[in-house]
ZAMARGU-4260 file (C-alpha; in steps of 0.2 Angstrom, whole numbers, plus 5000, padded with zeros to 4 digits):
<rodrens>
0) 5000/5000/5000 | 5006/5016/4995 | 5009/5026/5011 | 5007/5044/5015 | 5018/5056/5026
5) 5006/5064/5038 | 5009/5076/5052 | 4992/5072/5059 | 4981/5059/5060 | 4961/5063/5061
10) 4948/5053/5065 | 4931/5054/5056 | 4921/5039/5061 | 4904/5045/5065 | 4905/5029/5079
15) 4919/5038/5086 | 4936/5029/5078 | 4952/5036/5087 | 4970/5045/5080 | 4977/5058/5092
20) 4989/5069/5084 | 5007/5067/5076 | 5026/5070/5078 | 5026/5057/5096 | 5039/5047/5102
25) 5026/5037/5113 | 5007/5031/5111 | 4996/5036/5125 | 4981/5032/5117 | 4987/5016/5115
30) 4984/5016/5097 | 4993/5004/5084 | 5004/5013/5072 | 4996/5030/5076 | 5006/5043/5081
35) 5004/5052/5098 | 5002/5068/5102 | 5019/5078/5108 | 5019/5098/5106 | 5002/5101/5099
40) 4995/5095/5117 | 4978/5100/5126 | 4988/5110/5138 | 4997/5119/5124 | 4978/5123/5115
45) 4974/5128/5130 | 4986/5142/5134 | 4984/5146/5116 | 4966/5152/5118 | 4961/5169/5113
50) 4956/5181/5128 | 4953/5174/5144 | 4936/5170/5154 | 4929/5184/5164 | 4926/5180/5182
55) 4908/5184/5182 | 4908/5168/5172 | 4918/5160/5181 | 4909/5166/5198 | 4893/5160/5188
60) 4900/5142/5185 | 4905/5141/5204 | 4887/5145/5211 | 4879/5133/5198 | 4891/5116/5204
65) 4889/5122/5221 | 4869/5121/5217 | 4869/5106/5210 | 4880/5098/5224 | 4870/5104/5237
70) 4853/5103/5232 | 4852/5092/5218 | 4840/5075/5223 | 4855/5064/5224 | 4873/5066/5233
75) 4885/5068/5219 | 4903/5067/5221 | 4915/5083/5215 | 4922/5072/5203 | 4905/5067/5194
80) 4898/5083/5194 | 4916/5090/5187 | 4915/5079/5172 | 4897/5080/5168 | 4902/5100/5166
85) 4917/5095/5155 | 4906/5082/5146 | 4889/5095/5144 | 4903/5108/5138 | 4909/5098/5124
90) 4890/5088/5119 | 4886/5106/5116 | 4899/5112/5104 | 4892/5096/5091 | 4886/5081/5090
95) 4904/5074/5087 | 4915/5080/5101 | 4915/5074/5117 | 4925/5069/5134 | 4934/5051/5136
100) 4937/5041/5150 | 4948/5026/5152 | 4932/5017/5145 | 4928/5029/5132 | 4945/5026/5123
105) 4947/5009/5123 | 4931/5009/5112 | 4939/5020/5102 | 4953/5008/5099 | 4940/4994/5097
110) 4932/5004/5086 | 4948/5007/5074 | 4952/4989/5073 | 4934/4981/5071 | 4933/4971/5084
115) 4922/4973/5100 | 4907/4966/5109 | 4890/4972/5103 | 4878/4975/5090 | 4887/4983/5075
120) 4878/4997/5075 | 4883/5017/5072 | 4874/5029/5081 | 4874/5048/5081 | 4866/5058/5097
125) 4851/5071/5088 | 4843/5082/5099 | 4842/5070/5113 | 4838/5055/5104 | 4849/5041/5096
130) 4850/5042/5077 | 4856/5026/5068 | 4871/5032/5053 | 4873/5013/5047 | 4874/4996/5054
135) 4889/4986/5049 | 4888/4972/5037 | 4884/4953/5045 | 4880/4961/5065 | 4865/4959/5072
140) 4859/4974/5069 | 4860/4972/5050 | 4851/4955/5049 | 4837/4962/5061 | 4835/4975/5049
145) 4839/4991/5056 | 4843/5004/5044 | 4850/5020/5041 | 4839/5035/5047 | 4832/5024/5063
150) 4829/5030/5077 | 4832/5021/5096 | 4818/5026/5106 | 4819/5014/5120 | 4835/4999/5126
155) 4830/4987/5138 | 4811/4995/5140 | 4822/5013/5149 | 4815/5027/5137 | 4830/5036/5128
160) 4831/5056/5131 | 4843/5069/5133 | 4845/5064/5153 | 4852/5046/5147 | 4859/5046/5132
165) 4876/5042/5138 | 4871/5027/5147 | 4859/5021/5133 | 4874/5021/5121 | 4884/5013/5134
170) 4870/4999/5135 | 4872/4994/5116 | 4890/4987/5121 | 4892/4972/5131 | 4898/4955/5130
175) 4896/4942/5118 | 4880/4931/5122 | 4871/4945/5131 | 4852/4949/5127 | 4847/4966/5124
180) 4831/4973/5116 | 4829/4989/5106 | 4812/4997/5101 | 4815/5007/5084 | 4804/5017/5074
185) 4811/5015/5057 | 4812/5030/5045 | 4794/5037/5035 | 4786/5025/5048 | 4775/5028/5064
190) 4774/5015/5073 | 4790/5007/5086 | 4793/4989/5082 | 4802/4979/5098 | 4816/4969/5092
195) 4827/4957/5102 | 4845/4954/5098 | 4860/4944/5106 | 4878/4957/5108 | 4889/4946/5098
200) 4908/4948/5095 | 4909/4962/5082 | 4924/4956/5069 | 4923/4967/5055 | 4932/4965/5038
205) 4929/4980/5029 | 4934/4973/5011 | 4923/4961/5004 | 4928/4958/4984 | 4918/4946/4971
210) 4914/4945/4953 | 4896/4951/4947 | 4901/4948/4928 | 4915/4942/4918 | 4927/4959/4918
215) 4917/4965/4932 | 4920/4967/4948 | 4912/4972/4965 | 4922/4978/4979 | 4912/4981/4997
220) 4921/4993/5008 | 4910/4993/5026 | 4920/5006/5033 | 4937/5013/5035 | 4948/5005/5047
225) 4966/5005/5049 | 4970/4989/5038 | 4956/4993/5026 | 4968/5002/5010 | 4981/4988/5013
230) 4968/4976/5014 | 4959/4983/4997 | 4974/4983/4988 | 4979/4965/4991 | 4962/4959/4989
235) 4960/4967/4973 | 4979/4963/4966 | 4973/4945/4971 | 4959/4947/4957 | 4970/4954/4946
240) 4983/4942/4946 | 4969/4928/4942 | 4956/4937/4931 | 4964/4950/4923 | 4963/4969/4922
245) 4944/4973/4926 | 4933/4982/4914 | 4925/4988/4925 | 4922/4991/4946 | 4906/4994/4958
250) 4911/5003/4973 | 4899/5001/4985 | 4899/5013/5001 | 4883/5010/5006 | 4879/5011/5024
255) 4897/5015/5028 | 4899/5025/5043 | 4916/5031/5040 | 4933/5029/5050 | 4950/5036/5047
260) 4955/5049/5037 | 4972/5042/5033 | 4962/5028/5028 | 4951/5036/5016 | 4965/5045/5007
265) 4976/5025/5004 | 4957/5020/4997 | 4954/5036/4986 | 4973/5034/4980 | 4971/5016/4973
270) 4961/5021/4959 | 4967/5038/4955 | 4984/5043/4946 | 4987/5058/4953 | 4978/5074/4958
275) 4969/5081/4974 | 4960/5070/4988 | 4955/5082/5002 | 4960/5096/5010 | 4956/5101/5030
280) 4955/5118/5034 | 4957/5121/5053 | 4961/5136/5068 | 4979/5126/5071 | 4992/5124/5061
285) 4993/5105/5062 | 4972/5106/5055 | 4977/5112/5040 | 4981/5096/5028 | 4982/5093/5010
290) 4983/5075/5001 | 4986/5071/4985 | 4984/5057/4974 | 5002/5048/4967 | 5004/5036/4951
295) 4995/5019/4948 | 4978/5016/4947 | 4977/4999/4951 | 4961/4998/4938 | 4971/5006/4924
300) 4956/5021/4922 | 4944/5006/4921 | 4928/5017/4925 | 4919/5015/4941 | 4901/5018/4950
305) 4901/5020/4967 | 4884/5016/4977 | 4880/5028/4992 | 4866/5032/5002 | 4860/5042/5018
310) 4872/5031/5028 | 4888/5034/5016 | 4897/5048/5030 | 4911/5055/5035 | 4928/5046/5028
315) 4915/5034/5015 | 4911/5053/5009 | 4930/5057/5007 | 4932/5044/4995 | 4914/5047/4986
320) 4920/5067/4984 | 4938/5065/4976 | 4932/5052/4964 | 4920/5060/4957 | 4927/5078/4956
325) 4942/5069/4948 | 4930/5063/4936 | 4937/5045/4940 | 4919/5036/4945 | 4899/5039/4943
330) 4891/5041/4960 | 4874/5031/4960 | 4860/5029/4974 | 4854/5044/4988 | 4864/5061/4995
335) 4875/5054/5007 | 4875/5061/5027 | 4886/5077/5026 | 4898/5072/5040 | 4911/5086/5032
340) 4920/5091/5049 | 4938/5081/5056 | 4939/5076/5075 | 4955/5073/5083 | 4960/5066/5100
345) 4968/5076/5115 | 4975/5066/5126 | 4976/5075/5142 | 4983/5059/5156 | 4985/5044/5151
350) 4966/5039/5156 | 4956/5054/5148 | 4956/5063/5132 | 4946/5076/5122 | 4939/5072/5104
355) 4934/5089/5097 | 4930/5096/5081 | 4947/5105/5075 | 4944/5104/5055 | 4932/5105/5039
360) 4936/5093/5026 | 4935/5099/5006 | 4934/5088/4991 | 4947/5090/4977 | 4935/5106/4969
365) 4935/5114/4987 | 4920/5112/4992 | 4912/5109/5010 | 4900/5094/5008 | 4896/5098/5027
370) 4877/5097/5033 | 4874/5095/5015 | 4882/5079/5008 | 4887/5073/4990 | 4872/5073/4977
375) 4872/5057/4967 | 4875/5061/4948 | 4860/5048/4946 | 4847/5047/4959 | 4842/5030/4964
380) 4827/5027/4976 | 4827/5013/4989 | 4816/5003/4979 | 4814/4984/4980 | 4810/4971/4965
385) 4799/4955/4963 | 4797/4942/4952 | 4783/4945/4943 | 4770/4933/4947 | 4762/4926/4930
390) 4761/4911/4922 | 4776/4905/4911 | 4773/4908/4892 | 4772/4892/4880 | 4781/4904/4869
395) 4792/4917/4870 | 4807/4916/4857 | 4810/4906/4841 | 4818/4895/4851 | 4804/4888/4858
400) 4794/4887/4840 | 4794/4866/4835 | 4805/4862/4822 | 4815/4879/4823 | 4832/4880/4816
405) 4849/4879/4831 | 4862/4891/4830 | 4876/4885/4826 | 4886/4895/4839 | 4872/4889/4852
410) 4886/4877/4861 | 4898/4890/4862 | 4889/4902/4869 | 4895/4911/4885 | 4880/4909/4897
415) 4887/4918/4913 | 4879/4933/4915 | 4872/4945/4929 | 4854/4944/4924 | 4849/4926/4925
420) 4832/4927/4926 | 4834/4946/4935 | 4841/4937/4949 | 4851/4950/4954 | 4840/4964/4953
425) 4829/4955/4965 | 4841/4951/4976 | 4849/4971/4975 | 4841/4982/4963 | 4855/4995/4966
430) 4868/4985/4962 | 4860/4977/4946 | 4857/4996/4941 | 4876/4999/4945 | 4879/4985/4935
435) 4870/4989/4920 | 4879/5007/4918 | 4895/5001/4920 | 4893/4990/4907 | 4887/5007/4896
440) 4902/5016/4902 | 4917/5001/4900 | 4909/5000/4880 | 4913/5018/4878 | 4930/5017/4889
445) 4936/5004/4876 | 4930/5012/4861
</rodrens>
């Protein structure tokens, strides 16, 4: 894998995927091969803050904690009440920054590396409730049928609210084997459905690679974890080495939360030759980033339709954004989420850290897909196909008129093929759509 000299590292996962910042000798965050943070610290952000805080504000704070530790309905300890104030400081800056205990980041490192007890689900705090982005590919959650756009109301019968939140998301981890139920009310729909799930051991592999057609391949990317652009360009050289050069590739980012920036660049750089990825624009020096593309596109400019939808974010949008504004793939499907802003980890002991929001992210033609996400250049709706349900006809081609005449190329006859009796729009219209206009575009590449 081609690799890329980074003074940061950023995380962008949605569910929260770790890198603290660059330049380290030593790895407090526990992260493999990330680099830790050394001068750019959160005591040195601190001390580099503009103006300072009045002391009516800070008289302000101090009557309030000593409020809530005098009156409040249950005796809290300064140390609770001292990190539900750093905590509500950071929850209200954005959905996506937020304080980390000892606990906190050893999800984040689970996170990274794809393995963890639990549901496979990514979740998104909105206004109080919990918001699904995208469950991961073969987890409960998938198979139960949760989908992008959901939204938790109740885990284990306690309703979820703003008061909770922390300690629902908490509850959706938990050892393999464990029961847990969810009520979800699914998106366009009004009523709750209860469902029952088992936590199982989430083992993610983010590349998943196959052959839809001869010359055609499908590559799956689930999300964006530290081994996932080594792990595309083996998998993929693999398929070269015993297929051939493809005609043609379906990139599907469907449902894919996110992960690493770093990640997201090795991925857009397999199939580009050269040119801009992202850039991220920050207040410190360290946020401000720009990546570009080096030479060998592993498909040779074979062209390329990616599949997105409301649950493509964050890095998966990275990836969406630089191929098509480098005019290297055709985006298919819905507007993706608009996850267009860069968290990075702050360690400040060895036991807590900061994540917060420290940069916006731009594709190659500098724009901020933030809030708004990445229009499709054709719009796909979530749409579901069935065999029809008629009776067979006693005739429907010469071939089936007594005493026709056989081709005399019948026998050799390539018979593979992705329809097969529309199997494969049944089982995925999207894909069978990708399929059909890639097939359009490799007869015009090869013209």
């Amino acid at each position: 894998m081609r690799q890329h000299p980074l003074r940061l590292a950023l995380v962008l996962a949605l569910g929260a995927l770790a890198v603290p910042m660059a330049q380290a000798q030593q790895k407090p965050l526990k992260q493999p091969d990330a680099p830790a943070a050394s001068s750019t610290t959160a005591a040195a952000v601190a001390k580099s803050a503009d103006g300072e805080v009045s002391l009516d504000d800070i008289r302000n704070f101090t009557r309030v904690y000593h409020i809530v530790q005098q009156a409040y309905v249950e005796k809290l300890d300064n140390k609770t009440i001292m990190n539900a104030a750093i905590s509500g400081m950071l929850q209200n800056l954005d959905p996506h920054s937020e304080y980390l205990d000892k606990e906190g980041l050893d999800e984040l490192d689970e996170d990274t590396t794809g393995q963890y007890g639990g549901l496979g689900i990514e979740v998104l705090q909105v206004d109080g409730m919990l918001k699904i982005v995208s469950p991961i590919d073969d987890t409960p959650a998938s198979r139960a049928g949760i989908k992008p756009g959901d939204t938790i109301l109740k885990v284990d019968g306690m309703v979820v609210d703003s008061q909770n939140i922390d300690e629902a998301f908490k509850k959706l981890r938990g050892d393999p084997g464990s029961k847990i139920t969810l009520t979800v009310l699914h998106e366009k729909s009004d009523k709750p459905i209860d469902m029952p799930l088992v936590r199982e051991r989430i083992n993610v592999t983010s590349v998943k690679l196959r052959q839809l057609d001869p010359g055609f391949v499908y590559i799956r990317v689930s999300q964006f974890q530290e081994d996932t652009a080594s792990d595309l360009d083996k998998k993929l050289g693999d398929y070269i080495k015993k297929n051939g050069a493809p005609r043609g590739a379906v990139l599907d980012l469907r449902s894919n939360p996110g992960g690493l920036l770093t990640t997201a660049v090795g991925v857009s750089d397999t199939f580009l030759d050269g040119g801009t990825i992202v850039t991220t624009k920050g207040r410190l020096p360290d946020a401000n980033l720009h990546f570009d593309a080096h030479p060998g596109d592993m498909l040779a400019g074979a062209p390329i339709v990616i599949l997105a939808d409301n649950g493509t974010a964050s890095a998966a949008e990275i990836v969406s954004g630089a191929l098509k504004d480098n005019h290297r793939a055709l985006i298919m499907g819905r507007r993706t989420f608009g996850k267009g802003v860069v968290q990075t980890v702050l360690p400040l002991d060895e036991t807590h850290a900061v994540k917060i929001t420290t940069a916006r992210y731009y594709t190659p033609n500098g724009t901020s897909i933030q809030a708004e996400g990445i229009k499709p250049d054709i719009a796909l709706a979530d749409l579901a196909v069935n065999k029809a349900d008629t009776p067979p006809q006693l005739i429907g081609s010469e071939a089936d008129l007594p005493n026709h005449l056989v081709n005399e190329k019948a026998a050799a006859e390539d018979k593979s093929g992705a329809d097969d009796d529309g199997k494969l729009a049944i089982e995925d219209y999207a894909l069978s759509q990708a399929l059909n206009v890639l097939k359009g575009m490799a007869l015009n590449h090869t013209r």
